[in-house]
C-alpha positions in Angstrom: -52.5 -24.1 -98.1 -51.3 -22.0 -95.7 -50.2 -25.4 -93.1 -48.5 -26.4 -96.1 -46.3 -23.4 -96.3 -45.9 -23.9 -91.8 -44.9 -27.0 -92.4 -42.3 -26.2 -95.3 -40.9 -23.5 -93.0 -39.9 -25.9 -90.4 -38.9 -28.0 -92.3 -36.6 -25.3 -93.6 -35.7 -24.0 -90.1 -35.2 -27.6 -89.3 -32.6 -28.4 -92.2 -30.9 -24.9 -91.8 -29.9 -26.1 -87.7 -29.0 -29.5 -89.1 -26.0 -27.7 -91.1 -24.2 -26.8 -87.5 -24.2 -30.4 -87.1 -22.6 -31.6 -90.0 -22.6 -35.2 -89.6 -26.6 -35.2 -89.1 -27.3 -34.3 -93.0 -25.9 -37.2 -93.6 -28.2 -39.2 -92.3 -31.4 -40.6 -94.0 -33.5 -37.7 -92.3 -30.8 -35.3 -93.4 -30.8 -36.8 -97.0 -34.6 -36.4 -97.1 -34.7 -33.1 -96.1 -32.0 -32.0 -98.4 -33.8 -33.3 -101.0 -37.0 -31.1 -100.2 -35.2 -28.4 -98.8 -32.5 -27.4 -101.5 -34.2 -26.6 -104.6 -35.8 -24.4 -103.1 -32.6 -22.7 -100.6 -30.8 -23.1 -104.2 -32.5 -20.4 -105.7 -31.4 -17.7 -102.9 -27.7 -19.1 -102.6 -27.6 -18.4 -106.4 -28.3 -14.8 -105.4 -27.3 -13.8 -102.4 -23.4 -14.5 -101.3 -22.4 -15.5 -98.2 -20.9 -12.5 -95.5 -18.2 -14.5 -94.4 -19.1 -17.7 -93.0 -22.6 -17.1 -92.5 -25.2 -17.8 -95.2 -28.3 -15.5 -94.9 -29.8 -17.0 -97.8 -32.2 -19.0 -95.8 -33.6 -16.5 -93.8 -34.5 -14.3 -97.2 -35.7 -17.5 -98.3 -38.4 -18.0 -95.2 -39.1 -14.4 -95.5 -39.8 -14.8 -99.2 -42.0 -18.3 -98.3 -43.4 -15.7 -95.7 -44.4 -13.2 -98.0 -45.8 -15.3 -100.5 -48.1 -17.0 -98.6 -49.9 -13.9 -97.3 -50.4 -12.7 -100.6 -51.6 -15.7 -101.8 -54.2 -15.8 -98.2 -54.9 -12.1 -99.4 -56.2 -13.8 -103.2 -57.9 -15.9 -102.2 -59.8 -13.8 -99.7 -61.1 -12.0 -102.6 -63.4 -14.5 -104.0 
């Protein structure tokens, strides 16, 4: 479980430094990683606005994916 969520985070991290290279998400890796990476970034841009150009919803969003994880290590510890 917890890979899972490593893997997902770069995967994130990954997709978030594809967007200063604009023409990469349009490739078929870019595509694909869009497709896994924006429901999920979509939820935090709904909340969280830009500050200017720069969008910190993805780092709220790791941190989130962060935070989640370790609680869910923390459950299942318990049994």
């Amino acid at each position: 479980m917890l890979r899972a969520v490593q893997i997902y985070s770069v995967l994130l991290i990954i997709y978030v430094l594809m967007s200063w290279v604009p023409s990469t998400r349009e490739t078929s890796i870019g595509r694909m990683l869009a497709s896994i990476c924006e429901p999920y970034l979509g939820f935090f841009r709904r909340f969280i606005p830009p500050i200017g150009m720069i969008d910190i919803s993805p780092i709220v969003a790791l941190i989130a994916l962060n935070l989640i994880s370790q609680g869910l290590v923390n459950v299942f510890r318990m049994f």
